[in-house]
MISEVEX-592087 format. One record per atom (N, C-alpha, C): residue number from 1; residue in one letter; atom name; x, y, z. Coordinates in steps of 0.1 Angstrom, whole numbers, plus 2048, in hexadecimal, padded with zeros to 3 digits. Example, Ala and Ser with C-alpha at 12.3 -4.5 7.8 and 13.67 -1.06 7.14 Angstrom:
2
+------+------+------+-----+-----+-----+
! resi ! resn ! name !  c1 !  c2 !  c3 !
+------+------+------+-----+-----+-----+
!    1 !    a !    N ! 884 ! 7C7 ! 84E !
!    1 !    a !   CA ! 87B ! 7D3 ! 84E !
!    1 !    a !    C ! 884 ! 7DF ! 84E !
!    2 !    s !    N ! 880 ! 7EA ! 847 !
!    2 !    s !   CA ! 889 ! 7F5 ! 847 !
!    2 !    s !    C ! 881 ! 800 ! 84F !
+------+------+------+-----+-----+-----+
This chain:
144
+------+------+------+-----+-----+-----+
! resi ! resn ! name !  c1 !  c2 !  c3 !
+------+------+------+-----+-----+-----+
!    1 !    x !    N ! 808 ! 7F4 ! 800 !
!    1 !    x !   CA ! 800 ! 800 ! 800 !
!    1 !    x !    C ! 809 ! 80D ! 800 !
!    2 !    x !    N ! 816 ! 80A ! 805 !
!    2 !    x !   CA ! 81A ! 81B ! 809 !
!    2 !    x !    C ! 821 ! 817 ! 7FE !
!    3 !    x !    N ! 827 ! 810 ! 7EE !
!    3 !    x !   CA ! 829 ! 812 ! 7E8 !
!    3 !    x !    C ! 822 ! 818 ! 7E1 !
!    4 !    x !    N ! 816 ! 811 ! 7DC !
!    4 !    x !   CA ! 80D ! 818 ! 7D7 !
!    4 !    x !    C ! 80A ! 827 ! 7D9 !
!    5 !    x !    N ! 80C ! 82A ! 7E5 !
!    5 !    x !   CA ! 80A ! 83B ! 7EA !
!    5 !    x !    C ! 814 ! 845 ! 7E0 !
!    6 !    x !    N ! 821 ! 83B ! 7E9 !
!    6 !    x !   CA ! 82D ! 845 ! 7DE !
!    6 !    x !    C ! 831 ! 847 ! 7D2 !
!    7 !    x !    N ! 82D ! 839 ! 7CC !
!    7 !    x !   CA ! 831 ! 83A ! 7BE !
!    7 !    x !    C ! 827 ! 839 ! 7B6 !
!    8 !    x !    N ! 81B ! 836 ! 7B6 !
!    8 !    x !   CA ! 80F ! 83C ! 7AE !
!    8 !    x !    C ! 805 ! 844 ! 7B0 !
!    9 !    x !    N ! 801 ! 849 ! 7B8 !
!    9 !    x !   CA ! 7F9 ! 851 ! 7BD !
!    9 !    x !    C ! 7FF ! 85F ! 7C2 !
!   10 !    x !    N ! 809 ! 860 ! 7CB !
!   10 !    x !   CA ! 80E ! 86B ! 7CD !
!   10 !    x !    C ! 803 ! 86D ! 7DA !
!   11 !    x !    N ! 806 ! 876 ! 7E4 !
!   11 !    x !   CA ! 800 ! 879 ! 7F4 !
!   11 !    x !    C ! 7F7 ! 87D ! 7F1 !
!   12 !    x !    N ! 7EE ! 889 ! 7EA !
!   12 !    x !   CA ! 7E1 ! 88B ! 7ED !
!   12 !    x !    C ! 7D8 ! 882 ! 7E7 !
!   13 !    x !    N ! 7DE ! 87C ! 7D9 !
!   13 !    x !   CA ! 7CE ! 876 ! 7D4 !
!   13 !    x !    C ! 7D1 ! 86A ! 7D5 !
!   14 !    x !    N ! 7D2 ! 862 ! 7E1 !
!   14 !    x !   CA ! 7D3 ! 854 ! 7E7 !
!   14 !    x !    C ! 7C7 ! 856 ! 7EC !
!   15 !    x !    N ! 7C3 ! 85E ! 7F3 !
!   15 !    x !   CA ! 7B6 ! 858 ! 7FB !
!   15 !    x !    C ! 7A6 ! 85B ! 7EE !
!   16 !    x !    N ! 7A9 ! 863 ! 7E8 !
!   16 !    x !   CA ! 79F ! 865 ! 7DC !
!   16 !    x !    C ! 79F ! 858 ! 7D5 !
!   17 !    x !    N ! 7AC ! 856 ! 7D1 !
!   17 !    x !   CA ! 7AE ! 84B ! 7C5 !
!   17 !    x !    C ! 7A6 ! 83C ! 7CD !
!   18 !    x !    N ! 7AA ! 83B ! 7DB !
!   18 !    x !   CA ! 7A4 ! 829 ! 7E3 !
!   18 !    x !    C ! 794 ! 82C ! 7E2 !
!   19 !    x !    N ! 795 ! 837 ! 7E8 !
!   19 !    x !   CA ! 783 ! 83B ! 7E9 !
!   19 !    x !    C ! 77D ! 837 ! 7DC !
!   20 !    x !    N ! 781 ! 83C ! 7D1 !
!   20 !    x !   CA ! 779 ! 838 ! 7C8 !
!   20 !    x !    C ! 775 ! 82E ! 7C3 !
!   21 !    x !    N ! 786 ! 828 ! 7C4 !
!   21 !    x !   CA ! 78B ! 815 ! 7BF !
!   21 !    x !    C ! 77E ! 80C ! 7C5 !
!   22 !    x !    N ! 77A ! 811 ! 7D5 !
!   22 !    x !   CA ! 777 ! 80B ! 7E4 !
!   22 !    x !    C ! 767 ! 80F ! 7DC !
!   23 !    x !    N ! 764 ! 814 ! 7D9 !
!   23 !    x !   CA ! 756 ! 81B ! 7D8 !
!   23 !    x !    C ! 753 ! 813 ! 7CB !
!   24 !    x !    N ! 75E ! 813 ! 7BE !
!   24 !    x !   CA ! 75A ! 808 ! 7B4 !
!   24 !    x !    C ! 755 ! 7FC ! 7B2 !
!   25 !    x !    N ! 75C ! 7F6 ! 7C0 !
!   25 !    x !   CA ! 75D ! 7EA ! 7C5 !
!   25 !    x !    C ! 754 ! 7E5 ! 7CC !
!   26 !    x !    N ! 749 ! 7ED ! 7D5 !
!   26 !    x !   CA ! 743 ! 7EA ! 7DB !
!   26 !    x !    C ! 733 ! 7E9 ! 7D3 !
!   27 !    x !    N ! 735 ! 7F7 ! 7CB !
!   27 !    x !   CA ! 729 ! 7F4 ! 7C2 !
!   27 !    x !    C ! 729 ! 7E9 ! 7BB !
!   28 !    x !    N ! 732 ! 7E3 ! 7B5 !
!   28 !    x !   CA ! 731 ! 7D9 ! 7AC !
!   28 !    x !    C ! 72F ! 7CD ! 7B5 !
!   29 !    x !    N ! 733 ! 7CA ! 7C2 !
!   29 !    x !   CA ! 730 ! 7BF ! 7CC !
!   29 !    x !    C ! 725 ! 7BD ! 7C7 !
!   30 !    x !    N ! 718 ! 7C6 ! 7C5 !
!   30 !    x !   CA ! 70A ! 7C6 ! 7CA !
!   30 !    x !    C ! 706 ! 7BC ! 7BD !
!   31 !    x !    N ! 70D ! 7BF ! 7B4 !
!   31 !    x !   CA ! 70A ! 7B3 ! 7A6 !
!   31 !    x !    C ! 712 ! 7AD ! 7A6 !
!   32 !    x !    N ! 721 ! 7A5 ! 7AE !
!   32 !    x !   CA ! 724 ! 79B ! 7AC !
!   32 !    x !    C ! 721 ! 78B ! 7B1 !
!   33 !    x !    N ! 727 ! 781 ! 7A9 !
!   33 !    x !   CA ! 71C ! 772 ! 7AE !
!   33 !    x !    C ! 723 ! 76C ! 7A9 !
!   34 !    x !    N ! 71F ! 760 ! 7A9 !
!   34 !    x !   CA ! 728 ! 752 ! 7A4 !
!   34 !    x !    C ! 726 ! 74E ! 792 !
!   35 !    x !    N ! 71B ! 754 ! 793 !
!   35 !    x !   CA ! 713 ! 753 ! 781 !
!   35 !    x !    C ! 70A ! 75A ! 77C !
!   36 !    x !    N ! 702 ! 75B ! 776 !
!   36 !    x !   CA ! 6F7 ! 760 ! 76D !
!   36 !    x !    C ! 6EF ! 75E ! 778 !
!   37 !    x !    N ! 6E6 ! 767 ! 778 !
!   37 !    x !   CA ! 6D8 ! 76A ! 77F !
!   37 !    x !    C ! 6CE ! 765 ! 775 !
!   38 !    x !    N ! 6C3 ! 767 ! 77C !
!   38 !    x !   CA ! 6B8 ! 75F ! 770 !
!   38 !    x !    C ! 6B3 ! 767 ! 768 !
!   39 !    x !    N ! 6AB ! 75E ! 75D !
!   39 !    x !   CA ! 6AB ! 767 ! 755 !
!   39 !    x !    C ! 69D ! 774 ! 752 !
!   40 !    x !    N ! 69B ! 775 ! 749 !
!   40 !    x !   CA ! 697 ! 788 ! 74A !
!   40 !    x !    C ! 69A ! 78C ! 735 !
!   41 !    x !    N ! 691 ! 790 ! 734 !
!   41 !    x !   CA ! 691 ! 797 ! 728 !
!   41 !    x !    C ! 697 ! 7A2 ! 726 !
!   42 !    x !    N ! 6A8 ! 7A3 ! 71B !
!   42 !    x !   CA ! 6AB ! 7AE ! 71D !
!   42 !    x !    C ! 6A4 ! 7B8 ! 711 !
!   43 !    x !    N ! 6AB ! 7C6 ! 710 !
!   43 !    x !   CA ! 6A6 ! 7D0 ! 704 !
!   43 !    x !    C ! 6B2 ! 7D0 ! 6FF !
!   44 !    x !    N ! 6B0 ! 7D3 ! 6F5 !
!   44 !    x !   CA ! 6BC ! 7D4 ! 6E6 !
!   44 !    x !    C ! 6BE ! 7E1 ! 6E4 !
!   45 !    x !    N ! 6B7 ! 7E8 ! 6EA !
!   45 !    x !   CA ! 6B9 ! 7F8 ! 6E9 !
!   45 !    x !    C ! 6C8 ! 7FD ! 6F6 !
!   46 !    x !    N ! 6CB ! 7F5 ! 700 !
!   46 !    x !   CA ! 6D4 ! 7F7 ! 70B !
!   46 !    x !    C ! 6DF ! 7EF ! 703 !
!   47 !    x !    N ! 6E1 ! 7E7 ! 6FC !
!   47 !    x !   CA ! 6EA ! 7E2 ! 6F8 !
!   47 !    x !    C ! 6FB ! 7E5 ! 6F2 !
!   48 !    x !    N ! 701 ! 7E6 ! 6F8 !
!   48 !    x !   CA ! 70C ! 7E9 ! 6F7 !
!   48 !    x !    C ! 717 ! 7EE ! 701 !
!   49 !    x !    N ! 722 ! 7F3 ! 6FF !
!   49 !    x !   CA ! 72E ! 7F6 ! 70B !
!   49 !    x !    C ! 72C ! 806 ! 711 !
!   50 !    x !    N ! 72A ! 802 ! 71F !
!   50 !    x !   CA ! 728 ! 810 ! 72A !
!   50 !    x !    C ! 732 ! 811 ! 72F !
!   51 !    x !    N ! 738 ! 81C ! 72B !
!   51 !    x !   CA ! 749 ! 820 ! 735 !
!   51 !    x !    C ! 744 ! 82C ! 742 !
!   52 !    x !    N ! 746 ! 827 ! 74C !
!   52 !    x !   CA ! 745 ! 833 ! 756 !
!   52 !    x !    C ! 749 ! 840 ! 758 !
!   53 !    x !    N ! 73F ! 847 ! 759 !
!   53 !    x !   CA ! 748 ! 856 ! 756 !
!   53 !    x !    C ! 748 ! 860 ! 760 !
!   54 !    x !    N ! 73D ! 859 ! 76E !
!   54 !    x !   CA ! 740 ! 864 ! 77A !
!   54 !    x !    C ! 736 ! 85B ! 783 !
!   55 !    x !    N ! 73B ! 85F ! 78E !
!   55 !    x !   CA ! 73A ! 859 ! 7A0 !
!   55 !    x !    C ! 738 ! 863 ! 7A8 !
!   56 !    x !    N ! 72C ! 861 ! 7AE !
!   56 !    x !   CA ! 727 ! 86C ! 7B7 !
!   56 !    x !    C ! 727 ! 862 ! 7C9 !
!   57 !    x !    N ! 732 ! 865 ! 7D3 !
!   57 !    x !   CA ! 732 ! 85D ! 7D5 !
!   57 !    x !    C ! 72C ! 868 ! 7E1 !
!   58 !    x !    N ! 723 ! 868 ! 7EB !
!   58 !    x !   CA ! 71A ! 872 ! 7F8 !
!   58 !    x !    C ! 720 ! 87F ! 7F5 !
!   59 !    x !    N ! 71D ! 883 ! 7E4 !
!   59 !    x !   CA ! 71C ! 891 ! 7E6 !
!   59 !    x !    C ! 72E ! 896 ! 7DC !
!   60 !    x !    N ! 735 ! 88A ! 7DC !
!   60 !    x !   CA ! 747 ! 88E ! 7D9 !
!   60 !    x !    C ! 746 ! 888 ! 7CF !
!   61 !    x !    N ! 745 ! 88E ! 7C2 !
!   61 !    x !   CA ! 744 ! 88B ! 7B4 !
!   61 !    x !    C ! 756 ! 88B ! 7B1 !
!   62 !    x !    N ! 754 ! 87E ! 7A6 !
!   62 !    x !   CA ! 760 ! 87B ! 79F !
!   62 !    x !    C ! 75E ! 87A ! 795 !
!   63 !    x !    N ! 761 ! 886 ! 78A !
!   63 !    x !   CA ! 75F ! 882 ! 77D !
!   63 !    x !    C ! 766 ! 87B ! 770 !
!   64 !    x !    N ! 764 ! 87A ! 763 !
!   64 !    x !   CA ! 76B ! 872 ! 758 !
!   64 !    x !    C ! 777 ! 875 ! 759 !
!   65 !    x !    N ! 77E ! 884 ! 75C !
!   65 !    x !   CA ! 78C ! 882 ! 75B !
!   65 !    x !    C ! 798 ! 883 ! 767 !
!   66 !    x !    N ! 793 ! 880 ! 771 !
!   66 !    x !   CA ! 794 ! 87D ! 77D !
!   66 !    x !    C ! 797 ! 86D ! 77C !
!   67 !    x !    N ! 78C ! 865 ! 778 !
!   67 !    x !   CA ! 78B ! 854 ! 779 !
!   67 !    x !    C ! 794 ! 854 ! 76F !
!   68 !    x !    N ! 798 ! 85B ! 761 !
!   68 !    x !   CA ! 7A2 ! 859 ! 75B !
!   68 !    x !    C ! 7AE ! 857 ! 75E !
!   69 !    x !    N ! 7AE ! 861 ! 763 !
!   69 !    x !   CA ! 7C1 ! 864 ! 76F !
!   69 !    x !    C ! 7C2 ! 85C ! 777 !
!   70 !    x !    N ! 7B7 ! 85C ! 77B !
!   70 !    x !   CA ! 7B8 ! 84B ! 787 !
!   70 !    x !    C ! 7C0 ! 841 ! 781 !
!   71 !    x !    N ! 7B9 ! 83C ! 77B !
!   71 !    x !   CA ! 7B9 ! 831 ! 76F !
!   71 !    x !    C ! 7CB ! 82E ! 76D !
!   72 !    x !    N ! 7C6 ! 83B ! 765 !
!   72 !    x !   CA ! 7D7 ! 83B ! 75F !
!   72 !    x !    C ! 7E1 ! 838 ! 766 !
!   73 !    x !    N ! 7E3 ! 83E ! 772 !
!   73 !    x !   CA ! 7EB ! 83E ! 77D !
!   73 !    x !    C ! 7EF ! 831 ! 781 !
!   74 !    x !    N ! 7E4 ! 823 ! 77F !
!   74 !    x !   CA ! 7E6 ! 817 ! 782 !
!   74 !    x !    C ! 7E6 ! 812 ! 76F !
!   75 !    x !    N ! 7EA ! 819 ! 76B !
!   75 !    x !   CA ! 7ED ! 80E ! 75E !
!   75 !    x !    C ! 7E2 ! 80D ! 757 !
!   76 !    x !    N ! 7D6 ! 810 ! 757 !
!   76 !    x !   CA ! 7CB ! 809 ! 750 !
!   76 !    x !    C ! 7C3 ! 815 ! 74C !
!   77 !    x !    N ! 7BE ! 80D ! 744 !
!   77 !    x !   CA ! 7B4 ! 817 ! 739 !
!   77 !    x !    C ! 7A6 ! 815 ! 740 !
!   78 !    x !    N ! 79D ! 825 ! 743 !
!   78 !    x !   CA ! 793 ! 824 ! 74B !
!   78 !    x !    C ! 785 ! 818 ! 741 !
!   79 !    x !    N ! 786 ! 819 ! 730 !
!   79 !    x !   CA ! 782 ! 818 ! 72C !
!   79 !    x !    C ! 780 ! 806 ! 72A !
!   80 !    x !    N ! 78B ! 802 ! 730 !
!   80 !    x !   CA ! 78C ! 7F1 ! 735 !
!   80 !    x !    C ! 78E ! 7F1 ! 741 !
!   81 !    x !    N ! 788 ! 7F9 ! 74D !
!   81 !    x !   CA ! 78F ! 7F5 ! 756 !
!   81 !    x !    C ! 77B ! 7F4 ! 760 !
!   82 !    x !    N ! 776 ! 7F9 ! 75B !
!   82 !    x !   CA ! 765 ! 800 ! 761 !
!   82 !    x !    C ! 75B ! 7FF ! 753 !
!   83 !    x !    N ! 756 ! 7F6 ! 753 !
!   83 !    x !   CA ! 74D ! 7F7 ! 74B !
!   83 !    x !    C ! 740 ! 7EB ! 74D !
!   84 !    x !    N ! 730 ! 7F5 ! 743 !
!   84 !    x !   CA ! 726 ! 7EB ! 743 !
!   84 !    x !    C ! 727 ! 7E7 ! 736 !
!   85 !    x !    N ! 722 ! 7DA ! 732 !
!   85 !    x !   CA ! 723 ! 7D4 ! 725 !
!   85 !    x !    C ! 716 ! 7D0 ! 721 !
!   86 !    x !    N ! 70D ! 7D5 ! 71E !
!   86 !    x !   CA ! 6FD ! 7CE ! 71B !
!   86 !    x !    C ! 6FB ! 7C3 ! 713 !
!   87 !    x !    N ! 6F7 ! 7B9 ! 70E !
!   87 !    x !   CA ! 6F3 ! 7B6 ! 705 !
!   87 !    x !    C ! 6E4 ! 7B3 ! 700 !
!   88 !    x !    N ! 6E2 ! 7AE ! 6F5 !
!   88 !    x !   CA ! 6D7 ! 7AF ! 6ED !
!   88 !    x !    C ! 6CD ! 7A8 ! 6F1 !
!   89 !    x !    N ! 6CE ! 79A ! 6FA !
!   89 !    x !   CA ! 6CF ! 78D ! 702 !
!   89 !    x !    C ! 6CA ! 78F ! 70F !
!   90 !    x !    N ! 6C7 ! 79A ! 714 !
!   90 !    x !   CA ! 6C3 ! 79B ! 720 !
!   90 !    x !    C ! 6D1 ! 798 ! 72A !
!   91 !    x !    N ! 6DE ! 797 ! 727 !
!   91 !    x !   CA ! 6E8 ! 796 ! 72F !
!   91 !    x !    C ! 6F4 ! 79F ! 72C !
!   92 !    x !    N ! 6FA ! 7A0 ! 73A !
!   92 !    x !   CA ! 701 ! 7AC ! 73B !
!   92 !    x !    C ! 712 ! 7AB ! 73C !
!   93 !    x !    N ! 71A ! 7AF ! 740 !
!   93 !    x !   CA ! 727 ! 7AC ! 746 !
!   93 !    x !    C ! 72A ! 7BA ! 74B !
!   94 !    x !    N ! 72F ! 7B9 ! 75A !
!   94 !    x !   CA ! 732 ! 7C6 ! 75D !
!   94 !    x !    C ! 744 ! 7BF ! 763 !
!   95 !    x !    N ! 74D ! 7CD ! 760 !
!   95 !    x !   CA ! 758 ! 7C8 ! 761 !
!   95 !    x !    C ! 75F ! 7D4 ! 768 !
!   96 !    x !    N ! 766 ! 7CD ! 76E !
!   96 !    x !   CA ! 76E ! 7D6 ! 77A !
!   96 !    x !    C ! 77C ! 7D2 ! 780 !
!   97 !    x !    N ! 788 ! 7D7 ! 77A !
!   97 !    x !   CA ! 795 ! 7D5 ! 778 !
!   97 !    x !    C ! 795 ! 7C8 ! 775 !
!   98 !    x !    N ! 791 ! 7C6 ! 76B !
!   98 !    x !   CA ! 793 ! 7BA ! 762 !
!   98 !    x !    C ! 78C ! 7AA ! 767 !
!   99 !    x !    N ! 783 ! 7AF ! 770 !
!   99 !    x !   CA ! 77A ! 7A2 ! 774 !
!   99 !    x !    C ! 770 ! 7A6 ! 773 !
!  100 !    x !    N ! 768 ! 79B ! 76D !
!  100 !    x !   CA ! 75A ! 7A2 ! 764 !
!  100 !    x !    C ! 750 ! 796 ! 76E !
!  101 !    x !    N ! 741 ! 79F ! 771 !
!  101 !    x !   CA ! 73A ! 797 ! 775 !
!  101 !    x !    C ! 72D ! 796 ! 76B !
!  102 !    x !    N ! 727 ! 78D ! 767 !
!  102 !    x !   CA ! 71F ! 789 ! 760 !
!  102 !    x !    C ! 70C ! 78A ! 765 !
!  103 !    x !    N ! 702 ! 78B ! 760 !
!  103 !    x !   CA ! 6F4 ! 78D ! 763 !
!  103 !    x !    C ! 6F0 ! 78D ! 756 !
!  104 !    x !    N ! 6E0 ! 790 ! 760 !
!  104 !    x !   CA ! 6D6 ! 794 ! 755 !
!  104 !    x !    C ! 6CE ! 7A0 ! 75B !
!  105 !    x !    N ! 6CB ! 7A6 ! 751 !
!  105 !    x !   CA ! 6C3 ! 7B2 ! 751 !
!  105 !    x !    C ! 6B6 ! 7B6 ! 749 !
!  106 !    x !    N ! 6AC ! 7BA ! 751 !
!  106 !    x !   CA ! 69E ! 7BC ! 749 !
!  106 !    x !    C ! 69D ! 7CB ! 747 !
!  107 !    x !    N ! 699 ! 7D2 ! 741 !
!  107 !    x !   CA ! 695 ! 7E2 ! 740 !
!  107 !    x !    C ! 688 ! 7E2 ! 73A !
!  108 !    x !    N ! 682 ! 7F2 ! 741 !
!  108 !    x !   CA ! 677 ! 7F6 ! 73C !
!  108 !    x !    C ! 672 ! 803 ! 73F !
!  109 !    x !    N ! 66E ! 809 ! 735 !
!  109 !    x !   CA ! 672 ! 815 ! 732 !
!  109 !    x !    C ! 67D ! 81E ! 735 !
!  110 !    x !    N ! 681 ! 827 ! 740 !
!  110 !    x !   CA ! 68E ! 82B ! 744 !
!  110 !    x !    C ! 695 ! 821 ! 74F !
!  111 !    x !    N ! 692 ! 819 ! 753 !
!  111 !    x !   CA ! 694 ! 80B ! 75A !
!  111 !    x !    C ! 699 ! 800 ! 758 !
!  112 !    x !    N ! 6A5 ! 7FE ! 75C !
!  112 !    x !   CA ! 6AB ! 7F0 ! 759 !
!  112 !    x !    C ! 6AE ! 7E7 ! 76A !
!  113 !    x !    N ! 6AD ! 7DB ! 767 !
!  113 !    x !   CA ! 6AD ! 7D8 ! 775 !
!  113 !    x !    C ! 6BB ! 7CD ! 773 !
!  114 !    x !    N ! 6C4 ! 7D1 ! 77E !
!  114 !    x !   CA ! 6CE ! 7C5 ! 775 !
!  114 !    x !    C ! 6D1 ! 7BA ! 780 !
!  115 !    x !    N ! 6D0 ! 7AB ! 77E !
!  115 !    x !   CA ! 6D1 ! 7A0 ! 788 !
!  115 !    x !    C ! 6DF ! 793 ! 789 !
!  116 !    x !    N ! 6E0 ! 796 ! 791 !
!  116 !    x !   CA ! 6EF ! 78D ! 795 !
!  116 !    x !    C ! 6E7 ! 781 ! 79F !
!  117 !    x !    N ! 6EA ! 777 ! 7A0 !
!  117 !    x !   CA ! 6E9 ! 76A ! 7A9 !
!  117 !    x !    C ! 6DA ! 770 ! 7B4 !
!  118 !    x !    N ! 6CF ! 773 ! 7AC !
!  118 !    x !   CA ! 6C4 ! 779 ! 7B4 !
!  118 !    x !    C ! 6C9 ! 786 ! 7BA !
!  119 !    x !    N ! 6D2 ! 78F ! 7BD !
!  119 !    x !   CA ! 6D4 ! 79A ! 7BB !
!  119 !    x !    C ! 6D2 ! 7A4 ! 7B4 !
!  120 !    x !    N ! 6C4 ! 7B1 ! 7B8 !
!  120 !    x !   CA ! 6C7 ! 7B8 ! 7AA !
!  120 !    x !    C ! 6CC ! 7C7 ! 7AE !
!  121 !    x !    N ! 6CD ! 7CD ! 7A5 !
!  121 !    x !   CA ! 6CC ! 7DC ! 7A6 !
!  121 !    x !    C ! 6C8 ! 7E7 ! 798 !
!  122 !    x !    N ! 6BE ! 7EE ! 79B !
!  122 !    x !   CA ! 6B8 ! 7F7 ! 794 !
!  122 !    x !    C ! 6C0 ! 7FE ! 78B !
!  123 !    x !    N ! 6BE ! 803 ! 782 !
!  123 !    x !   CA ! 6C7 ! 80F ! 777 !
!  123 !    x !    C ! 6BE ! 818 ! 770 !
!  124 !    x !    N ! 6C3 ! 824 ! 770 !
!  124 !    x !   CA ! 6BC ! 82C ! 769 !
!  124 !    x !    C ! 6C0 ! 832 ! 75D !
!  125 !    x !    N ! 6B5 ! 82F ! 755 !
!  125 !    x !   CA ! 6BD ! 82F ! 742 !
!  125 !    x !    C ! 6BA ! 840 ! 740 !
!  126 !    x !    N ! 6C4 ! 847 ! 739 !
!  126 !    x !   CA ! 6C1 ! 856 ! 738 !
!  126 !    x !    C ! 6CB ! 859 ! 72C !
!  127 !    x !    N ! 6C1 ! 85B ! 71F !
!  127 !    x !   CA ! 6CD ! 861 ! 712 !
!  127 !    x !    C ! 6DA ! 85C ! 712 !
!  128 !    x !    N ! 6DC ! 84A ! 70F !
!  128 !    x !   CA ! 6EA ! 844 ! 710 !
!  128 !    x !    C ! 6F5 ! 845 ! 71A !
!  129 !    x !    N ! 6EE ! 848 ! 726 !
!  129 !    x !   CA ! 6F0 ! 842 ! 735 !
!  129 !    x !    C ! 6EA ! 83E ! 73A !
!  130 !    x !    N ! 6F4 ! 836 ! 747 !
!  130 !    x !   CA ! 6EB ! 82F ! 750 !
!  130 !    x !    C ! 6F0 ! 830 ! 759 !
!  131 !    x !    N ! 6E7 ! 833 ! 765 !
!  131 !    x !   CA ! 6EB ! 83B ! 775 !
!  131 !    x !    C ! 6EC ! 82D ! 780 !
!  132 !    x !    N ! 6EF ! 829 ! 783 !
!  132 !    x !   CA ! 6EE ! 81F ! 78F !
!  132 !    x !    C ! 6F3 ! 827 ! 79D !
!  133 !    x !    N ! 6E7 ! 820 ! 7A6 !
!  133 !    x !   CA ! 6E8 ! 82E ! 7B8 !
!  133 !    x !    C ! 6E5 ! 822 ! 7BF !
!  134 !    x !    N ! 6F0 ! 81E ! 7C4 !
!  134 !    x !   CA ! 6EF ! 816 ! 7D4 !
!  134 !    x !    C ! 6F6 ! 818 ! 7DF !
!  135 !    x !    N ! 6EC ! 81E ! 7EA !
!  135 !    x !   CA ! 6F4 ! 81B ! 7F7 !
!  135 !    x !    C ! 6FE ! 82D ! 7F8 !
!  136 !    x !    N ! 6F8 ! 839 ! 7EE !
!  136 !    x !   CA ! 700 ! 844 ! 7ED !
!  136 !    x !    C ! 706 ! 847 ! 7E5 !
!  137 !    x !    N ! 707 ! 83E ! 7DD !
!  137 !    x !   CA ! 713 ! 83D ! 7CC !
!  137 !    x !    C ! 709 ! 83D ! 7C3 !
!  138 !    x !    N ! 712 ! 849 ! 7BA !
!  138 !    x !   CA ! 709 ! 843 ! 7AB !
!  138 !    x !    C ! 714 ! 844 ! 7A4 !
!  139 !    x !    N ! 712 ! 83F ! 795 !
!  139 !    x !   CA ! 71D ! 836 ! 790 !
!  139 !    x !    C ! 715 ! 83C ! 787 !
!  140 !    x !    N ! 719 ! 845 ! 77B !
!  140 !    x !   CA ! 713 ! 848 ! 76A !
!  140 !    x !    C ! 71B ! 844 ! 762 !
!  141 !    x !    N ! 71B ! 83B ! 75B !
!  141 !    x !   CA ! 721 ! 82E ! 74C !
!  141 !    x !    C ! 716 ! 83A ! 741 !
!  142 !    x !    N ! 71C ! 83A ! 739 !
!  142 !    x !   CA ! 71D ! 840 ! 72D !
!  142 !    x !    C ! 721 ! 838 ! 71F !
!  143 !    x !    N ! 716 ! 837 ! 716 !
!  143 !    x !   CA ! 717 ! 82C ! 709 !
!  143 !    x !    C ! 721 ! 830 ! 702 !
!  144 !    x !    N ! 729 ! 825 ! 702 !
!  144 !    x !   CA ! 736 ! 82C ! 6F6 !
!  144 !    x !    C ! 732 ! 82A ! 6E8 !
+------+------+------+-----+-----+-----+
């Protein structure tokens, strides 16, 4: 850890950079599982790759080029490192530093509901985003 302090991060933006890592991590717990959740009719209209583009985490917003610099800092492109993946199939893949968890997802009208091992959580579809809010975080993915 105190490498990481000194030689990537540098002293102030250590505690910004874990908070957010910590905050990514926990949101995505809420849809992680051992497999596919059951299944659920997806829409073909959500279909395709959501890169994250800002984090509101009780009020301390982190935006696209902030998570960029993050990113960079550890080597990785935000654009493979945080993302939703829809498909046409009613199943999803959401991935997060390179471990992807797998579901299914139903939507309807601005509404998508997404499910991991009987786990779900709500999303809200708005002009090629999608907002996910749990627990004080929201998380806005943006259609590439």
């Amino acid at each position: 850890m105190v490498w990481i302090y000194k030689n990537l991060l540098g002293g102030n933006k250590m505690k910004k950079c874990l908070s957010v890592l910590l905050i990514l991590i926990l949101c995505a717990s809420v849809l992680v599982g051992c497999g596919e959740g059951g299944g659920g009719a997806g829409s073909t209209g959500l279909s395709g790759k959501y890169i994250i583009t800002s984090m509101d985490e009780n009020g301390v917003v982190t935006d696209l080029a902030e998570m960029e610099s993050m990113f960079e800092q550890m080597g990785m492109k935000l654009e493979d490192a945080m993302y939703l993946e829809f498909k046409s199939d009613g199943k999803f893949d959401m991935t997060i530093f390179g471990e992807t968890v797998s579901g299914t997802y139903t939507s309807e009208g601005n509404t998508a509901t997404l499910a991991v091992d009987g786990e779900s959580i709500n999303a809200t579809i708005n002009a090629g985003e999608i907002s996910l809010e749990q627990d004080g975080t929201k998380m806005v993915f943006k259609k590439k």
